[in-house]
N, C-alpha and C positions, 0 to 999 in steps of 0.2 A: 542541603541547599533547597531552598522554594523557589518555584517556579510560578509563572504566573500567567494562564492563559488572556489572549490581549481578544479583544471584538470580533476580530477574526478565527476566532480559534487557531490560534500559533500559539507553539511554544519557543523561547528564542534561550537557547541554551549558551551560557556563557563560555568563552575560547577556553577556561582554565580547567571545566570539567571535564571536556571531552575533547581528546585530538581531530578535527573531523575538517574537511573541507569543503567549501561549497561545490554542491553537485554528486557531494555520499549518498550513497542510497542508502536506507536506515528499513529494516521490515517492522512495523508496530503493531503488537498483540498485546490485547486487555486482560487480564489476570481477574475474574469477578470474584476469586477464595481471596486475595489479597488485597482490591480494591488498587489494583497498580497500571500502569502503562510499561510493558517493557520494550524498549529498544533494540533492535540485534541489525549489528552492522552487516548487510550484504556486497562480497569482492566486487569489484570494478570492473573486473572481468570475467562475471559469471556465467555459468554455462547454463542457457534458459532454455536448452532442453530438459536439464534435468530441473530445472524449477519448475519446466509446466509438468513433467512427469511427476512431481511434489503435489500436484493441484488436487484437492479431494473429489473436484467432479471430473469426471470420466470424460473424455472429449468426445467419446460413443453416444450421450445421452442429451448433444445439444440438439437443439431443433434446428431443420435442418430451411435457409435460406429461401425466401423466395426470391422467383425469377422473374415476378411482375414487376413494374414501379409501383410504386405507391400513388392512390387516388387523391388528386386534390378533394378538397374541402368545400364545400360551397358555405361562405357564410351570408 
């Protein structure tokens, strides 16, 4: 089946390919040896501890908040 990105960059996948309902969460990763977009359905109830313990950056190595506000602009 072809799909056909609209102006928006949306893909609008028809009801008969995929069982899916609105408000699925879908994870999308580009394949660049295969030139593909793949899909992978993530559970409805998942456990996003263990998805941020998935995350490749360290949550040690963010920088760490300031406590000022921010300056306005003068323009």
């Amino acid at each position: 089946m072809i799909l056909t990105l609209d102006a928006k960059r949306r893909l609008t996948l028809p009801a008969s390919l995929v069982p899916a309902q609105p408000g699925d969460h879908f994870q999308a990763e580009f394949d660049p040896d295969e030139d593909a977009v793949v899909f992978r359905r993530i559970a409805r109830n998942a456990d996003w501890v263990n998805v941020l313990k998935a995350c490749p950056v360290r949550m040690d190595d963010l920088p760490s908040r300031r406590r000022e506000f921010p300056k306005r602009l003068k323009l």
